[in-house]
mmCIF file of the N, C-alpha and C atoms, coordinates in Angstrom:
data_MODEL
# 
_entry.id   MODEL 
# 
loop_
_atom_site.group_PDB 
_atom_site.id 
_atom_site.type_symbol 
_atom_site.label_atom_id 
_atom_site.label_alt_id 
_atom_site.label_comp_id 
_atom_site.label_asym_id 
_atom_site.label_entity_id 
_atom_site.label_seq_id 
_atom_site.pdbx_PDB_ins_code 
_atom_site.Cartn_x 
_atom_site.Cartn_y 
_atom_site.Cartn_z 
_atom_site.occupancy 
_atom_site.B_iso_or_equiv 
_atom_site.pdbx_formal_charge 
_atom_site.auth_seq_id 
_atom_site.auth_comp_id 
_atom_site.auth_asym_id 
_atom_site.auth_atom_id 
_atom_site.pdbx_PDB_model_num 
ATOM 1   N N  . UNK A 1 1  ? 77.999  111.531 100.461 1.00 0.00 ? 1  UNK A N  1 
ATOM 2   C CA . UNK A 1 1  ? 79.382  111.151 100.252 1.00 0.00 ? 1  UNK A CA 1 
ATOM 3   C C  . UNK A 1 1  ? 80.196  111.572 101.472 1.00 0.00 ? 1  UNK A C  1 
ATOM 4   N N  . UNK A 1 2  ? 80.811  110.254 101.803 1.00 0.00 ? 2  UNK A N  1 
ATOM 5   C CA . UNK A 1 2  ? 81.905  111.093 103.516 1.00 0.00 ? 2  UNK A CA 1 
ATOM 6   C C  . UNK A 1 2  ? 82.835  111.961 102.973 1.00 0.00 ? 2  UNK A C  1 
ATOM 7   N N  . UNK A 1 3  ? 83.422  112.326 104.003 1.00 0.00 ? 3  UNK A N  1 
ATOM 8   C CA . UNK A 1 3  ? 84.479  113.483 103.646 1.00 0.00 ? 3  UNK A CA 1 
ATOM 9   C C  . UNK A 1 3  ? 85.759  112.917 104.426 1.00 0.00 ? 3  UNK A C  1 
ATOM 10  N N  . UNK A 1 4  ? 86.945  112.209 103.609 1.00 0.00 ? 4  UNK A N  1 
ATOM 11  C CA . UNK A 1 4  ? 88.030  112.102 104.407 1.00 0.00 ? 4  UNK A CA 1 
ATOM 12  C C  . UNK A 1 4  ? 88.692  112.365 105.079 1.00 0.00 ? 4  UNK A C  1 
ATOM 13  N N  . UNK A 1 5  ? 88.563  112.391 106.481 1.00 0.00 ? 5  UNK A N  1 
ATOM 14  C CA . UNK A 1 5  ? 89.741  112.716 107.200 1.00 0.00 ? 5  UNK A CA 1 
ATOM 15  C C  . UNK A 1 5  ? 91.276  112.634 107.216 1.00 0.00 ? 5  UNK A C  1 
ATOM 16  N N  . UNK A 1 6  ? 91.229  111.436 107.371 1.00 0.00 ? 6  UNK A N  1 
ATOM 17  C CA . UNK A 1 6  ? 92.764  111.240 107.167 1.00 0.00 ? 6  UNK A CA 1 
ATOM 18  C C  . UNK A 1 6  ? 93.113  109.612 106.469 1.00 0.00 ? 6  UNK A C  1 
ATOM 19  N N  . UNK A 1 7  ? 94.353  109.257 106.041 1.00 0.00 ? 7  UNK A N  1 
ATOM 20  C CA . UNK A 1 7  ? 94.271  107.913 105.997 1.00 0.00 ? 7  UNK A CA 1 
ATOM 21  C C  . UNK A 1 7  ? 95.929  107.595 106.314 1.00 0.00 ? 7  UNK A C  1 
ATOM 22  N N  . UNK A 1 8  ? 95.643  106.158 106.318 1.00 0.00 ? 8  UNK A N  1 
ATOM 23  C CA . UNK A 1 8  ? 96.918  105.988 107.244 1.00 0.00 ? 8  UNK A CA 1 
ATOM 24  C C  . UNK A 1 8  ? 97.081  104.898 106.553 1.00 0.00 ? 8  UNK A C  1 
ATOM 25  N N  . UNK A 1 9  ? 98.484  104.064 106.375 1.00 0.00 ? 9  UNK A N  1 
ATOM 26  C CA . UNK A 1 9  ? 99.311  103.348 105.307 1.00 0.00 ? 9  UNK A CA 1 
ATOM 27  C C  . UNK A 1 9  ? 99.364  102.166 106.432 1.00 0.00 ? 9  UNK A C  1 
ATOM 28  N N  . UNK A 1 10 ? 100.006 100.887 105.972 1.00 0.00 ? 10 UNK A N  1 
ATOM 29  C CA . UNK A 1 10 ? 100.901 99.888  106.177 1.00 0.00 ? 10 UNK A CA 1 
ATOM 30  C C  . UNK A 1 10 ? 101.906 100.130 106.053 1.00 0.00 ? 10 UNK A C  1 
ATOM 31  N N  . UNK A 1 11 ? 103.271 99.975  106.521 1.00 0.00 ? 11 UNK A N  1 
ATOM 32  C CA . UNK A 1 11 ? 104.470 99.991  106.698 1.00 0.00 ? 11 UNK A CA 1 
ATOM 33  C C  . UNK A 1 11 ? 105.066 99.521  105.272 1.00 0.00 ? 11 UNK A C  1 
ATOM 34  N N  . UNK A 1 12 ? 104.180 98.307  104.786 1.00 0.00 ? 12 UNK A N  1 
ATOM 35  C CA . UNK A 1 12 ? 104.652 97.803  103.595 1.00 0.00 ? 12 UNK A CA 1 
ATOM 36  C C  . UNK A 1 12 ? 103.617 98.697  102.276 1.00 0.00 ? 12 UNK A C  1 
ATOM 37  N N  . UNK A 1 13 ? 102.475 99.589  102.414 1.00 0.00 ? 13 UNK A N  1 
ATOM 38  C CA . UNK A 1 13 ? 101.631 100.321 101.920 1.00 0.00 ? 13 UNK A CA 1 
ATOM 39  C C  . UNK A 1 13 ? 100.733 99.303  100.984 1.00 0.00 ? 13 UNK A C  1 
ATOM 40  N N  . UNK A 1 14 ? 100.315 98.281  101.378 1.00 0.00 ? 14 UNK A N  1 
ATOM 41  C CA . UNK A 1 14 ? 100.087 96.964  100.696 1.00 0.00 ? 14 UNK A CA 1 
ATOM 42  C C  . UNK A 1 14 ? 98.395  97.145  101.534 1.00 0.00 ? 14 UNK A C  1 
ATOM 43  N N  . UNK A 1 15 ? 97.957  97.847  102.591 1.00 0.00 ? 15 UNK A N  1 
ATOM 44  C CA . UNK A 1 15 ? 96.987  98.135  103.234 1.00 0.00 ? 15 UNK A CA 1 
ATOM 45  C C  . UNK A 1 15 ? 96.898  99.629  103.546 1.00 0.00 ? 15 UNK A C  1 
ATOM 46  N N  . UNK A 1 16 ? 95.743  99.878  103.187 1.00 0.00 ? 16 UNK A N  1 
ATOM 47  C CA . UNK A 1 16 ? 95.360  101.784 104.086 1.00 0.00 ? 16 UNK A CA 1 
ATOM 48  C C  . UNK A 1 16 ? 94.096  101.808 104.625 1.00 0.00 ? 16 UNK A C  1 
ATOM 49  N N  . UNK A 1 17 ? 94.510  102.450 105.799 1.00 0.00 ? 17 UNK A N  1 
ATOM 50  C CA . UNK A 1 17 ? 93.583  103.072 106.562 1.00 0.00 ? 17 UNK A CA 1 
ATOM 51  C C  . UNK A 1 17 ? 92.521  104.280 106.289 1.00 0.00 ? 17 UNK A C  1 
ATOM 52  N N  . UNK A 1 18 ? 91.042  104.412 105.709 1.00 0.00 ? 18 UNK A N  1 
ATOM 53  C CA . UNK A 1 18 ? 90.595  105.380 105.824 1.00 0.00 ? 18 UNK A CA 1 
ATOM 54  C C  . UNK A 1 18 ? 89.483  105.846 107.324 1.00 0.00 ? 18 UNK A C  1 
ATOM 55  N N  . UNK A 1 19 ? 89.683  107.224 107.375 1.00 0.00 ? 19 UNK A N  1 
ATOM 56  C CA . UNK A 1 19 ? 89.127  107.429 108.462 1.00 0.00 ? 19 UNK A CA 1 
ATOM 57  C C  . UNK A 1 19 ? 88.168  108.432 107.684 1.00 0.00 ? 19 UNK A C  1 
ATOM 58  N N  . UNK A 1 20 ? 86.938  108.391 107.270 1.00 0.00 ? 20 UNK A N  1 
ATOM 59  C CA . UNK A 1 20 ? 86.108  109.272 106.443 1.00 0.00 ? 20 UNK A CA 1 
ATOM 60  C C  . UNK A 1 20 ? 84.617  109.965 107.582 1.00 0.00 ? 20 UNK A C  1 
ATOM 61  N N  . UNK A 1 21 ? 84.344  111.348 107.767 1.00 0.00 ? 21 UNK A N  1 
ATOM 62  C CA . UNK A 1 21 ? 82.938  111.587 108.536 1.00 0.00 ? 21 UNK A CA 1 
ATOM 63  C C  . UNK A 1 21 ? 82.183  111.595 107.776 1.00 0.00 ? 21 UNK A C  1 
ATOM 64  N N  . UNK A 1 22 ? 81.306  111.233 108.460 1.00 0.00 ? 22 UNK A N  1 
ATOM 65  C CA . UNK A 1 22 ? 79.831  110.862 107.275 1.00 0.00 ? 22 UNK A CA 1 
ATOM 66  C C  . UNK A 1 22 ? 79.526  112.750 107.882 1.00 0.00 ? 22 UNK A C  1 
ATOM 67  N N  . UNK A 1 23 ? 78.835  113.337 106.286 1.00 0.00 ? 23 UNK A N  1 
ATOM 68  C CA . UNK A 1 23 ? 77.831  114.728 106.344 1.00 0.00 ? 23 UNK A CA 1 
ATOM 69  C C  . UNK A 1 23 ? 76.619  114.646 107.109 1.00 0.00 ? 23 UNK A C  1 
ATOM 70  N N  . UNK A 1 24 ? 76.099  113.115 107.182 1.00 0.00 ? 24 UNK A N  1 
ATOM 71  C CA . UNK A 1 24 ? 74.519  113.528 107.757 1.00 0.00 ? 24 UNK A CA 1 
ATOM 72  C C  . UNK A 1 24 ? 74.462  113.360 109.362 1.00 0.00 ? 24 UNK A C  1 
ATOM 73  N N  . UNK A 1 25 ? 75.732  112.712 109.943 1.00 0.00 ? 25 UNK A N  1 
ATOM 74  C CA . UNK A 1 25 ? 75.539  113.059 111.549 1.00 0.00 ? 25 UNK A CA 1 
ATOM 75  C C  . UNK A 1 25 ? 76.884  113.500 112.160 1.00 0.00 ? 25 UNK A C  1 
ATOM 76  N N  . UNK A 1 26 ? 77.609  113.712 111.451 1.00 0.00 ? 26 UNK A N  1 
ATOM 77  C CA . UNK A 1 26 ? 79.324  114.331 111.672 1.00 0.00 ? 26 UNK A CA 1 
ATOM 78  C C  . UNK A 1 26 ? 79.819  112.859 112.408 1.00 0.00 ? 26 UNK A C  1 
ATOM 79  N N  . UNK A 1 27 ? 79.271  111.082 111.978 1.00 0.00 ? 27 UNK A N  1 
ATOM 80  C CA . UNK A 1 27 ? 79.983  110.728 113.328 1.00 0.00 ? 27 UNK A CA 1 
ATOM 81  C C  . UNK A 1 27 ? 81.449  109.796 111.826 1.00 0.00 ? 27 UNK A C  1 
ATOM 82  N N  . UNK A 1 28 ? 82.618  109.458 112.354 1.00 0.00 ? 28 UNK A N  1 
ATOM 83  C CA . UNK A 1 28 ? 83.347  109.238 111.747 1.00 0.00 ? 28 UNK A CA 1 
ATOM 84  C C  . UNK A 1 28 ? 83.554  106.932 111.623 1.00 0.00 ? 28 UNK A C  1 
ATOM 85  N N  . UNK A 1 29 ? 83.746  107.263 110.447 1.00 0.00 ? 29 UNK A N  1 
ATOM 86  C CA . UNK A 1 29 ? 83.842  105.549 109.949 1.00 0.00 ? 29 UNK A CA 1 
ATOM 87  C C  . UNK A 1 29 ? 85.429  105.105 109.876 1.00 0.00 ? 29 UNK A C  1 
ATOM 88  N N  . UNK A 1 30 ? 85.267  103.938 109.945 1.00 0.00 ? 30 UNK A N  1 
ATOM 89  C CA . UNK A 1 30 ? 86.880  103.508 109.360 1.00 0.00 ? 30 UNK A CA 1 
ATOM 90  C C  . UNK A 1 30 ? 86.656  102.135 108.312 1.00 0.00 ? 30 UNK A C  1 
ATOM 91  N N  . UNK A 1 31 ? 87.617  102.535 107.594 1.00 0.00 ? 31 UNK A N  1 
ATOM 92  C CA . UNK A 1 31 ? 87.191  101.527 106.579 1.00 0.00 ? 31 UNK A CA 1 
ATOM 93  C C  . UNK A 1 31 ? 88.788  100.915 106.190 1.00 0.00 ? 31 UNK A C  1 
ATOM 94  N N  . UNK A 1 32 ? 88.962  99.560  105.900 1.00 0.00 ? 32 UNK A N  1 
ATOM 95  C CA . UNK A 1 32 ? 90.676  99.080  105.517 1.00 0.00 ? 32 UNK A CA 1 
ATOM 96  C C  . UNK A 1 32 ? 90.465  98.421  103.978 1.00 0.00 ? 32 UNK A C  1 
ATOM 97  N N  . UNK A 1 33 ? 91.417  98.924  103.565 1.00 0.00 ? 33 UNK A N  1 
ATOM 98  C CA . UNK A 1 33 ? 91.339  98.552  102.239 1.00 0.00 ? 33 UNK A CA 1 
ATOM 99  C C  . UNK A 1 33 ? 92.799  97.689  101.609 1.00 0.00 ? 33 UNK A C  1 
ATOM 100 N N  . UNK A 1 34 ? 93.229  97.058  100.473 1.00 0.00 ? 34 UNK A N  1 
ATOM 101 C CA . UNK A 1 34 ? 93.981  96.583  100.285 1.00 0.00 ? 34 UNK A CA 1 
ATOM 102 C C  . UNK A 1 34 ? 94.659  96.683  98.861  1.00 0.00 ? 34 UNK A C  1 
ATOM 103 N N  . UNK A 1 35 ? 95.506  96.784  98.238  1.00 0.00 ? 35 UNK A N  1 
ATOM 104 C CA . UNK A 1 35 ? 96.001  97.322  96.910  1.00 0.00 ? 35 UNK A CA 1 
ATOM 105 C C  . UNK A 1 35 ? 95.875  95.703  96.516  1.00 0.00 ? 35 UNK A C  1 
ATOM 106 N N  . UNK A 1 36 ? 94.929  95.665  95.076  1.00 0.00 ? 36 UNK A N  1 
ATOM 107 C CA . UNK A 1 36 ? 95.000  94.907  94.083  1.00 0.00 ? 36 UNK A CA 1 
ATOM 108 C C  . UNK A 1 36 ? 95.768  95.134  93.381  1.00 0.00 ? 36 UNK A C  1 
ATOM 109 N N  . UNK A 1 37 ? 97.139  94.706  92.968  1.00 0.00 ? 37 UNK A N  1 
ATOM 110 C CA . UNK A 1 37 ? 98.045  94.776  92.217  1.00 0.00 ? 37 UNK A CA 1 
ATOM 111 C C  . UNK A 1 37 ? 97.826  94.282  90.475  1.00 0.00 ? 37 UNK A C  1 
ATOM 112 N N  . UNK A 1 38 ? 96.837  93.627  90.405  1.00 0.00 ? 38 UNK A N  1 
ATOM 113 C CA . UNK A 1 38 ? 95.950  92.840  88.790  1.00 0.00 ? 38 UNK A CA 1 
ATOM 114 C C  . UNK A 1 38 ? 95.008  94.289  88.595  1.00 0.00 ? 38 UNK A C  1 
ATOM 115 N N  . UNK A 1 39 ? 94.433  95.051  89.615  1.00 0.00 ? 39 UNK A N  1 
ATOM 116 C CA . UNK A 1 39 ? 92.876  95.516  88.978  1.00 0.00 ? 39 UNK A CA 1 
ATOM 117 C C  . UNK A 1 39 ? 93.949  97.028  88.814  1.00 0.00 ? 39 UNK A C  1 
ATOM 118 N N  . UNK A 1 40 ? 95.059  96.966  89.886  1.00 0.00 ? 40 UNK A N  1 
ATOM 119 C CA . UNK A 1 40 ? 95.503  98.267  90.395  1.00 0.00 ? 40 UNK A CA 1 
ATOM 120 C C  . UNK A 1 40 ? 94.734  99.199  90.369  1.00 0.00 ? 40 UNK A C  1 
ATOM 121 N N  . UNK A 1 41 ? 93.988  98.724  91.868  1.00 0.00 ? 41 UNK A N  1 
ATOM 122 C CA . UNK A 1 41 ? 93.066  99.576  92.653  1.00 0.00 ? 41 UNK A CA 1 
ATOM 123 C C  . UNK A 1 41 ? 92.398  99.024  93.903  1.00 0.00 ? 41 UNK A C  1 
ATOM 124 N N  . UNK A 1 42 ? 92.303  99.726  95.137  1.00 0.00 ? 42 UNK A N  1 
ATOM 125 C CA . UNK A 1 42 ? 92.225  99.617  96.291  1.00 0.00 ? 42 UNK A CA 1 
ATOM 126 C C  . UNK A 1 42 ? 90.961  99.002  96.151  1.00 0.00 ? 42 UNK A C  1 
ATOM 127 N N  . UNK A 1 43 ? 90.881  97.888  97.021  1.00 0.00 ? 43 UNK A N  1 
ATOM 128 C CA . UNK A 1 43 ? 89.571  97.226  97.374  1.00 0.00 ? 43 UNK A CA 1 
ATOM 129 C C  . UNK A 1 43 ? 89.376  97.023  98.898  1.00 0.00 ? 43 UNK A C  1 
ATOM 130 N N  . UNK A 1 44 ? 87.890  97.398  99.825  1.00 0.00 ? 44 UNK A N  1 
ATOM 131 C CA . UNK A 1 44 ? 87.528  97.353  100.477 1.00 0.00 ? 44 UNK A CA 1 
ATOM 132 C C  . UNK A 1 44 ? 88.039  95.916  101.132 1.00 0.00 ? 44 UNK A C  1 
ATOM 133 N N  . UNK A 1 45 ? 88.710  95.836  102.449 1.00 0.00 ? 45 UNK A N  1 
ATOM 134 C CA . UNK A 1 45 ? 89.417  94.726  103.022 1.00 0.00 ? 45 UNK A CA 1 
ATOM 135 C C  . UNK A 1 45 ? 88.071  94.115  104.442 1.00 0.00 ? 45 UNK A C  1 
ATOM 136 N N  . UNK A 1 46 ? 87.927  95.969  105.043 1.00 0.00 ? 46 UNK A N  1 
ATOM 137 C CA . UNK A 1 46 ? 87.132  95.531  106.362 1.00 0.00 ? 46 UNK A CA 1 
ATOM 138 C C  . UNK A 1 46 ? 85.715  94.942  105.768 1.00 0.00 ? 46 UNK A C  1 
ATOM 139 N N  . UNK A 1 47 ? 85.256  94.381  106.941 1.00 0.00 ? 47 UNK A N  1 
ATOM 140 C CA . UNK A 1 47 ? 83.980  93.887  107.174 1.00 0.00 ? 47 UNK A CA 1 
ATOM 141 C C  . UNK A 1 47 ? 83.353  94.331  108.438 1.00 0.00 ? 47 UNK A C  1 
ATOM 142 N N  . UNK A 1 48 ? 82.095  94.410  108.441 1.00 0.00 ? 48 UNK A N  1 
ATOM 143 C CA . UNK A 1 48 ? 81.575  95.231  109.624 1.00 0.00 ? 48 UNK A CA 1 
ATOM 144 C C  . UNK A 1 48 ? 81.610  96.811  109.895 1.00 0.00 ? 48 UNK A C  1 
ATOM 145 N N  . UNK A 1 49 ? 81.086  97.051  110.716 1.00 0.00 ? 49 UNK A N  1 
ATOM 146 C CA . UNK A 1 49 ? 80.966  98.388  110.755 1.00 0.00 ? 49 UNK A CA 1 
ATOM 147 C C  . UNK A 1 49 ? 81.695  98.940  112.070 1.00 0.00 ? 49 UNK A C  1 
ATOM 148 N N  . UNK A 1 50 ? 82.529  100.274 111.775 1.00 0.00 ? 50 UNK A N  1 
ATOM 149 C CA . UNK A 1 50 ? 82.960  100.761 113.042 1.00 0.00 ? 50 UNK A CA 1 
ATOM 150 C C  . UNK A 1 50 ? 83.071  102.095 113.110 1.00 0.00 ? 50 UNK A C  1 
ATOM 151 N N  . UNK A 1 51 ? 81.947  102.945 114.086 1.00 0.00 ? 51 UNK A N  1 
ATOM 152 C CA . UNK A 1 51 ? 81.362  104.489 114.028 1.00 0.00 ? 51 UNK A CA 1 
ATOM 153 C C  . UNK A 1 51 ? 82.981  104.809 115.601 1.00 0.00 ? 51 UNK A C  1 
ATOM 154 N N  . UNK A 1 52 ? 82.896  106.156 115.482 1.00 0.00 ? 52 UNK A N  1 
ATOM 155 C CA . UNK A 1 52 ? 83.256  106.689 116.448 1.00 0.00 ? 52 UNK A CA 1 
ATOM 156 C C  . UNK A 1 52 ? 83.022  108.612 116.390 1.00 0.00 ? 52 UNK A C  1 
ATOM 157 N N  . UNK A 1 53 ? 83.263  108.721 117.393 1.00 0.00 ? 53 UNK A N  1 
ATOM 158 C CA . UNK A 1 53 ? 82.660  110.430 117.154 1.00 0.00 ? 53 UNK A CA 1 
ATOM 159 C C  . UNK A 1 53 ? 84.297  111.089 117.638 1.00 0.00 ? 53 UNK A C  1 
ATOM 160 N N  . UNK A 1 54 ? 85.185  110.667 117.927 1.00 0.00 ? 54 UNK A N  1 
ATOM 161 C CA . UNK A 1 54 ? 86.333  111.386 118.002 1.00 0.00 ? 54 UNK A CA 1 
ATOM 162 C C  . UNK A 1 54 ? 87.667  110.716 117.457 1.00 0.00 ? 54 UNK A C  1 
ATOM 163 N N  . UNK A 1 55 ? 88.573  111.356 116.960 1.00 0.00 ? 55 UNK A N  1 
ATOM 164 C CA . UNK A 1 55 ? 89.792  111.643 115.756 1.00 0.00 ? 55 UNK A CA 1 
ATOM 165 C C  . UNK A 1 55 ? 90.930  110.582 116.393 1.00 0.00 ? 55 UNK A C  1 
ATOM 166 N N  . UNK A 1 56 ? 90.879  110.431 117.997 1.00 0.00 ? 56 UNK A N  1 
ATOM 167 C CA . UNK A 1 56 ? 91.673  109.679 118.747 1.00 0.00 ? 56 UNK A CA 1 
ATOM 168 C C  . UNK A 1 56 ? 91.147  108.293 118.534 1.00 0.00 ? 56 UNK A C  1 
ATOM 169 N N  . UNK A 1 57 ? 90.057  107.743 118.846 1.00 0.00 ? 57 UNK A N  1 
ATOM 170 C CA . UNK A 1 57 ? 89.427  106.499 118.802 1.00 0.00 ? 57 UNK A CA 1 
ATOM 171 C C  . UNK A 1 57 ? 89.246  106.014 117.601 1.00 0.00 ? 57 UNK A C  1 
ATOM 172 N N  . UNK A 1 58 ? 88.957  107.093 116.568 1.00 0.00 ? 58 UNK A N  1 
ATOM 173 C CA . UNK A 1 58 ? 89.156  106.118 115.177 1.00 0.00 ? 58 UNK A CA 1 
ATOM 174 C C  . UNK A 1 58 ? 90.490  105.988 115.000 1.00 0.00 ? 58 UNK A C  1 
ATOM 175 N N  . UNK A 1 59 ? 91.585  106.657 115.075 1.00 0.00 ? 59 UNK A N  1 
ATOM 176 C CA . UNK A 1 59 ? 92.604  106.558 114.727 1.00 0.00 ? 59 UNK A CA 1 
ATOM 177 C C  . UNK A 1 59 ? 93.200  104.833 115.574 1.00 0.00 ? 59 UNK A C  1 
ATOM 178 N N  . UNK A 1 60 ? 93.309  104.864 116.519 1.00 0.00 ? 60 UNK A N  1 
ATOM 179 C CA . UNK A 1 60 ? 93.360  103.493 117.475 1.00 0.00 ? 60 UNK A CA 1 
ATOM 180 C C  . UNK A 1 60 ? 92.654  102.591 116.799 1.00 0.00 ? 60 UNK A C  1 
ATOM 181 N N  . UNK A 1 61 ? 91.371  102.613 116.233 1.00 0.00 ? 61 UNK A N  1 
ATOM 182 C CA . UNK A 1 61 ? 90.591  101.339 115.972 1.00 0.00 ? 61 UNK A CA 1 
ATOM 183 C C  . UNK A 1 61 ? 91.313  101.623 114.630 1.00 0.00 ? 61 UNK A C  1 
ATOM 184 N N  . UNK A 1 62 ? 91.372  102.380 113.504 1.00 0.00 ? 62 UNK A N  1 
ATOM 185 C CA . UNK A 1 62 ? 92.041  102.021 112.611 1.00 0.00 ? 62 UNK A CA 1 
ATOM 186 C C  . UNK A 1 62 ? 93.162  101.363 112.168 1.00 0.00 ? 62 UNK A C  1 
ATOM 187 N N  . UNK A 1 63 ? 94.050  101.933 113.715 1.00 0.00 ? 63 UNK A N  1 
ATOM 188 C CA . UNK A 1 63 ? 95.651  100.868 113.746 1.00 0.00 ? 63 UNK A CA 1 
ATOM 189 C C  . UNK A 1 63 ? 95.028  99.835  113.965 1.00 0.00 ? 63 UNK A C  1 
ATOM 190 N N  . UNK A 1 64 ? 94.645  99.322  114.577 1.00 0.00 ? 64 UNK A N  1 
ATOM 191 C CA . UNK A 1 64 ? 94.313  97.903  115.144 1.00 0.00 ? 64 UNK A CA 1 
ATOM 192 C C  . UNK A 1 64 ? 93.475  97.366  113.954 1.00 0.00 ? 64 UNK A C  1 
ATOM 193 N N  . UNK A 1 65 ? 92.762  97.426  113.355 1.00 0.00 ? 65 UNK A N  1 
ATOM 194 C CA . UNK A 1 65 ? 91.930  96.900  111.612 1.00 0.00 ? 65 UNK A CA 1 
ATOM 195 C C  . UNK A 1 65 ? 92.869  96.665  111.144 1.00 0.00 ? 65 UNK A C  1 
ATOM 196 N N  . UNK A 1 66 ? 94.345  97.818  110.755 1.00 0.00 ? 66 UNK A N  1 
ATOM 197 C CA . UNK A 1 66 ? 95.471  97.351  109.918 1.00 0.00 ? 66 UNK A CA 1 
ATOM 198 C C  . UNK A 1 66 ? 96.078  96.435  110.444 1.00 0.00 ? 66 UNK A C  1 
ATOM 199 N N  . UNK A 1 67 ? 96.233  96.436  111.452 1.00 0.00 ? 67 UNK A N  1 
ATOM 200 C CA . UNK A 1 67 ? 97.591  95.313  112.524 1.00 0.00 ? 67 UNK A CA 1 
ATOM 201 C C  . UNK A 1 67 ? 96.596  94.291  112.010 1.00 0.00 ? 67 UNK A C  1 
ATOM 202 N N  . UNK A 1 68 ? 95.440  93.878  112.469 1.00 0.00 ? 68 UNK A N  1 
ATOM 203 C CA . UNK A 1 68 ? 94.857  92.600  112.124 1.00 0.00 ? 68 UNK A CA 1 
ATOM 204 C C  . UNK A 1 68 ? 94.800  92.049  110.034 1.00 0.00 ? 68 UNK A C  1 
ATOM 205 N N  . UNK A 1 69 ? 94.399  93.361  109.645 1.00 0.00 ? 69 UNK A N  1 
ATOM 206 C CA . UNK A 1 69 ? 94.248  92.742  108.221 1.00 0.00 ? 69 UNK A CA 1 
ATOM 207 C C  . UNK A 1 69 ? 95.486  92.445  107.592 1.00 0.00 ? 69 UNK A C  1 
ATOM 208 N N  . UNK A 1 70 ? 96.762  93.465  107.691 1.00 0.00 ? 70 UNK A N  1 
ATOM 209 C CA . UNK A 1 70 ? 98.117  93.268  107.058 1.00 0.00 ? 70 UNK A CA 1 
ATOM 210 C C  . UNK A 1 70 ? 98.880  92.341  108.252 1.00 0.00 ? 70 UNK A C  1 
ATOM 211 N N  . UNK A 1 71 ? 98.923  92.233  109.306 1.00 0.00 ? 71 UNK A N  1 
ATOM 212 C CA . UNK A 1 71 ? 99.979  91.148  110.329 1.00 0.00 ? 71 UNK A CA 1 
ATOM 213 C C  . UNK A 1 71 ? 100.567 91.707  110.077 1.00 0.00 ? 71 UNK A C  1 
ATOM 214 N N  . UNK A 1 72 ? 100.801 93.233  109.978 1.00 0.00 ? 72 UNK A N  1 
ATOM 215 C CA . UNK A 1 72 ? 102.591 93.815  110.073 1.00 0.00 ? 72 UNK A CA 1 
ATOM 216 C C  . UNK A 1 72 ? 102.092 94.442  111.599 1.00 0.00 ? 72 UNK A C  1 
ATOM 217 N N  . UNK A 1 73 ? 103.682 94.917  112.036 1.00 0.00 ? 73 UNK A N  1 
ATOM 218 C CA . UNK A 1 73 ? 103.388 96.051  113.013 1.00 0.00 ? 73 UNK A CA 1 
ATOM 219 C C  . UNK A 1 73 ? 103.144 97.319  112.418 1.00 0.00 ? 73 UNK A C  1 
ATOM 220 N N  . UNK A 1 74 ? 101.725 98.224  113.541 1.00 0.00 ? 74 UNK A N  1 
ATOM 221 C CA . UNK A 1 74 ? 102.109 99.566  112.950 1.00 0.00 ? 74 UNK A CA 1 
ATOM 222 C C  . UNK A 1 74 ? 101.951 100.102 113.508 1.00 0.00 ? 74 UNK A C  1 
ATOM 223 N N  . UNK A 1 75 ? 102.922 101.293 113.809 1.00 0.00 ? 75 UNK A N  1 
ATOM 224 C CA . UNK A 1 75 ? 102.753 102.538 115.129 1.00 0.00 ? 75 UNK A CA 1 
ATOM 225 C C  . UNK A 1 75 ? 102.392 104.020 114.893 1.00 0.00 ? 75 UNK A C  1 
# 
């Protein structure tokens, strides 16, 4: 089971960012998810896979997953 780092919102909170490290090689995932408002509950948005081993680079690839999945701005 990863262990969350951090997660990060949409402006409109309609999308979140998780940034979770996996236990078996410390390297960190990002995953985008999206609020089902019918199931009310977050469902997996990304596709594909995206590793990084430092807190700066996921955080960047995570803005950029949200900017693409929600089309809002986010800083």
């Amino acid at each position: 089971m990863p262990e969350l780092v951090k997660e990060i919102y949409s402006p409109s909170k309609a999308y979140k960012g998780e940034i979770n490290k996996r236990l078996r090689d410390g390297l960190l995932e990002i995953d985008v998810y999206f609020w089902d408002s019918e199931w009310e509950t977050w469902l997996q948005k990304s596709t594909g896979f995206s590793l990084t081993d430092n807190l700066n680079s996921a955080m960047a690839n995570a803005n950029e997953k949200l900017k693409a999945y929600s089309g809002e701005i986010i800083e």
